[in-house]
N, C-alpha and C positions, 0 to 999 in steps of 0.2 A: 673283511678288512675295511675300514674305515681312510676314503680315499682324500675325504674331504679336511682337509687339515686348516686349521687357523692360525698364525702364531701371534704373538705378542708384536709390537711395534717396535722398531720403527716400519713400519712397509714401504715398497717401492712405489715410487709417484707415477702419476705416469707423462708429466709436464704439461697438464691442462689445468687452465686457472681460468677465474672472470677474464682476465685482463687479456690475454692471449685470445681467448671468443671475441671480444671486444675488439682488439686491434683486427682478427681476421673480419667481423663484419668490416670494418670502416675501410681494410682498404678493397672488399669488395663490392664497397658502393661507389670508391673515389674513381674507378671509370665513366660511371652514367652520371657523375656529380661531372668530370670534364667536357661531357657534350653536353650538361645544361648551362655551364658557361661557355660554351662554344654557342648556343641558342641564342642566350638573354642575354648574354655579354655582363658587365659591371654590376647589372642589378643582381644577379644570382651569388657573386661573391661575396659583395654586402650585406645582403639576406641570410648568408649560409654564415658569415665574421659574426655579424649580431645576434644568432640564435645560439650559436655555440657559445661564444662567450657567455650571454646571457646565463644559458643553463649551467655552465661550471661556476659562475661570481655565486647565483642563486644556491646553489649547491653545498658550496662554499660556507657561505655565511648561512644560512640553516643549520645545517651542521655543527659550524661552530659555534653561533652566538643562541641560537635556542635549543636544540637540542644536548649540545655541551657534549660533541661526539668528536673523536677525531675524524675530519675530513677523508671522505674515501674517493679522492679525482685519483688519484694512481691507478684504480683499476677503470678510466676512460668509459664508464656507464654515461655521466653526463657529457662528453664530448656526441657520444653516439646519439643520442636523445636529440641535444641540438641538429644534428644531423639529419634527421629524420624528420623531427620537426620541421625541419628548411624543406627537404623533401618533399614535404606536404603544403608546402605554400606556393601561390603565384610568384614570380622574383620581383614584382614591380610590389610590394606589400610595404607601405609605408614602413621605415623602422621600430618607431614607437609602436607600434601593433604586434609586431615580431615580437618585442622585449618582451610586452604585454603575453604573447604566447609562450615563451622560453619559461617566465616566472612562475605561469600558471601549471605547465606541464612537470617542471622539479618541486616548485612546492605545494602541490596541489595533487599533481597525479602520484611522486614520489616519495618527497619528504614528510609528510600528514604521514603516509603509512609507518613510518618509521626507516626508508631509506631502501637501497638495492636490496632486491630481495624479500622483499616485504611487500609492496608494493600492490595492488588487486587491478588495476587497470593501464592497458599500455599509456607512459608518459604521456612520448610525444604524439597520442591520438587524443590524450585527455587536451592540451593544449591546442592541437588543431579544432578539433570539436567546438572549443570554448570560443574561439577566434569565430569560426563559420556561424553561432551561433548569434556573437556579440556584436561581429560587422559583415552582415551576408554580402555588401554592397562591394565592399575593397576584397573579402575572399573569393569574390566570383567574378573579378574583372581579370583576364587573364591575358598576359603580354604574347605577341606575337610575337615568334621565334625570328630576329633579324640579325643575329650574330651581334659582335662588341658596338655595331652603330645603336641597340637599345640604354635607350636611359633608365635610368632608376625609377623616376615615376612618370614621365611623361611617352610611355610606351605605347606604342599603336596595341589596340587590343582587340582581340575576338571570341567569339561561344567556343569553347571544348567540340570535339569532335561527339563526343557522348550527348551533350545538351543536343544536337540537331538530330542524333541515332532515336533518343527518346523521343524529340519531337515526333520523327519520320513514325516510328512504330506504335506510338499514342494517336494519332490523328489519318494514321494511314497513307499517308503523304507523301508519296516516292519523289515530287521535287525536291524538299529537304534534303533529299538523299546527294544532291548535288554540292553542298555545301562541305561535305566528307571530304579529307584528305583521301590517296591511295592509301594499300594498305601497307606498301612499302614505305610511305612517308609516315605512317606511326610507327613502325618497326623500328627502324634509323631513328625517329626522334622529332622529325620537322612536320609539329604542327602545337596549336596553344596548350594551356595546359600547366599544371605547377610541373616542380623540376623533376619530380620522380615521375611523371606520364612524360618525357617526352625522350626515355633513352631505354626503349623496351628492349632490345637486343643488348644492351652494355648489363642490366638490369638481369636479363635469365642468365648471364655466363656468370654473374656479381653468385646470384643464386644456386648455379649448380658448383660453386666454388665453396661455396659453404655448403654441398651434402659431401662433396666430396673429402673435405678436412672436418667431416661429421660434426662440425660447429651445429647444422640443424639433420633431422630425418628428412626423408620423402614426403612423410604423411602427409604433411599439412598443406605443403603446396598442392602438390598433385591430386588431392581430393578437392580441395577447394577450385582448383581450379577448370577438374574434370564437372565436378559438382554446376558448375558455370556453364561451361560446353553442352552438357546431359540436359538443361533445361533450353537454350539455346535451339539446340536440335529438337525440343520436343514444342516449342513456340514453332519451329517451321514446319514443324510435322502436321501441326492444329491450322496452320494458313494465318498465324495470326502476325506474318511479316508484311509491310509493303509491298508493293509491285517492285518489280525490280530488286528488291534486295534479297539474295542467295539464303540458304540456311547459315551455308560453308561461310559465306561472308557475313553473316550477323554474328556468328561464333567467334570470328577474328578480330572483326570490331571493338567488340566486347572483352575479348580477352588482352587486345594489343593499348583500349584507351583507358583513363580514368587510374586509379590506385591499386589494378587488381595485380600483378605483377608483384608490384614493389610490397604491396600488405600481404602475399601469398608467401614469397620470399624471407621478408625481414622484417615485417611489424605483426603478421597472427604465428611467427614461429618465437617469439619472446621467451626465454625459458620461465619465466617470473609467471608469465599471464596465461599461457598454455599449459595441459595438462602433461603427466608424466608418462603414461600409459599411450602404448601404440596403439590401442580401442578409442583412448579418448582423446586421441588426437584426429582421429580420422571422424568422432561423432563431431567434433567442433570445429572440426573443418569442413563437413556438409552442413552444419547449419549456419558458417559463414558463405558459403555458397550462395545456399537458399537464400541468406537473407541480405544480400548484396544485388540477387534478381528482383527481388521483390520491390527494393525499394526504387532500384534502377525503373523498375517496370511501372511502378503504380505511385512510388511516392513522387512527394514534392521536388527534390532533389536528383537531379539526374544521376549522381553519385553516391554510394551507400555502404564501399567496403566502409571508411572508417567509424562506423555507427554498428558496420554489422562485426566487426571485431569486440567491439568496447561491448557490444552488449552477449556477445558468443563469451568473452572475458570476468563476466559474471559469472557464468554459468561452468567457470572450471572448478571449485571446490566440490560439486558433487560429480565432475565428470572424474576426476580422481579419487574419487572411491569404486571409479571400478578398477578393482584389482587381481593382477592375476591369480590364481591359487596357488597357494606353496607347494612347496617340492616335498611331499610325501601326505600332505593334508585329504584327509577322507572327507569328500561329500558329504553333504546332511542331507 
């Protein structure tokens, strides 16, 4: 008896669309988005106004005037881009710089390819990257966290918590170590940083809200972010920490500062840039691990998820040919 039956159409839906994934990320970032205006005050509103617009006008007009597509803003892909984008910046980022990253991330990282969907690199990591790359001086100056008395650009500013952790662990230096926020003051949020490092607790509930409306899987977090801890531990294991700095505390450090959170979450779980296969989510998600230690550890840049995304983001066309085998298919 033949159990497997298929009919003809119409079939039932099952009411999951772009748009509906779309609105549940955004409104599970719009709690860590309220304590980085809670942080930076007016700068982070204007930064987060200008990026979003940016990328839907940019969207917008592509769409219409070169491509000669009807405009796709109804399914809220460029609203979230900008959003992410913002995410990814200091709040004190001149505007013009922002714009400059909104345009380069829809027409450059999305619209070239031919629009949602299409697309081979996360957006807005393509526009952050461009940005870090084009003005390292305004991307690494970073506002210190003083609630609404912060200005827009004339913000007291200080090194990331990661710049001084790198310091400490490159040069051996257990005073560096003094410079460190607690680890309760990264958890909550209060210390420098753009807006997606400074609301790591609003950030894992943002995260576990989307496995739980299966918007993303487990994979990709949880390996990338064990993948983090697993060298972590084995850097303490080797004696290759400071005096004074714990295993247990370099692992928290690590995992509580910089973008690794928010790119574990919502920028390496992209259905677009990520593979489709539970094998090849959890290969691309160990080798954004690995390559976010690596560059944390030995590169230029104290920060490295979004380099090690873009470049793990490459490498999904052949991680999706690993497939599983069909349901009755003989071995060779």
């Amino acid at each position: 008896m033949n159990n497997l039956l298929v009919s003809g159409a119409p079939h039932a839906h099952s009411g999951d669309s772009v748009r509906r994934n779309m609105l549940i990320v955004i409104a599970a970032l719009l709690p860590a988005y309220v304590v980085s205006v809670m942080a930076f005050g007016w700068s982070a509103l204007i930064t987060m106004a200008i990026s979003v617009a940016a990328c839907v006008l940019t969207e917008w007009l592509i769409a219409k005037y070169l491509l000669k597509q009807k405009p796709t803003l109804y399914d809220c892909s460029a609203v979230l881009t900008g959003l992410l984008l913002a995410f990814n910046l200091p709040a004190n980022l001149p505007w013009w710089i922002v714009l400059i990253g909104a345009v380069v991330a829809i027409g450059v990282g999305k619209m070239t390819f031919g629009g949602i969907g299409q697309n081979i690199f996360n957006p807005a990591l393509v526009g952050r990257v461009f940005l870090l790359i084009s003005f390292p001086a305004q991307m690494t100056t970073w506002p210190r966290p003083l609630g609404f008395a912060t200005q827009y650009i004339d913000a007291a500013t200080e090194a990331t918590p990661l710049f001084y952790l790198k310091e400490a662990v490159k040069a051996g230096d257990a005073s560096l170590l003094s410079h460190l926020p607690s680890l309760w003051d990264m958890f909550i949020g209060h210390m420098a940083g753009s807006m997606g490092e400074v609301s790591a607790l609003l950030l894992l509930v943002g995260g576990l809200v989307l496995i739980c409306c299966r918007v993303i899987t487990w994979h990709i977090p949880v390996v990338m972010l064990g993948t983090m801890t697993l060298w972590c531990a084995i850097a303490g294991l080797c004696g290759a920490l400071p005096e004074g700095l714990t295993t247990g505390s370099y692992i928290l450090f690590e995992l509580l500062s910089g973008g690794a959170i928010l790119g574990a979450f919502f920028m390496a779980t992209d259905y677009v840039t990520s593979p489709m296969t539970a094998w090849g989510k959890v290969i691309f998600a160990f080798g954004i691990g690995v390559l976010v230690m690596v560059i944390r550890t030995w590169g230029s840049y104290p920060e490295g998820v979004s380099f090690a995304i873009l470049m793990m983001n490459a490498v999904v066309p052949l991680l999706n040919r690993i497939q599983p085998k069909r349901f009755g298919e003989v071995a060779k």
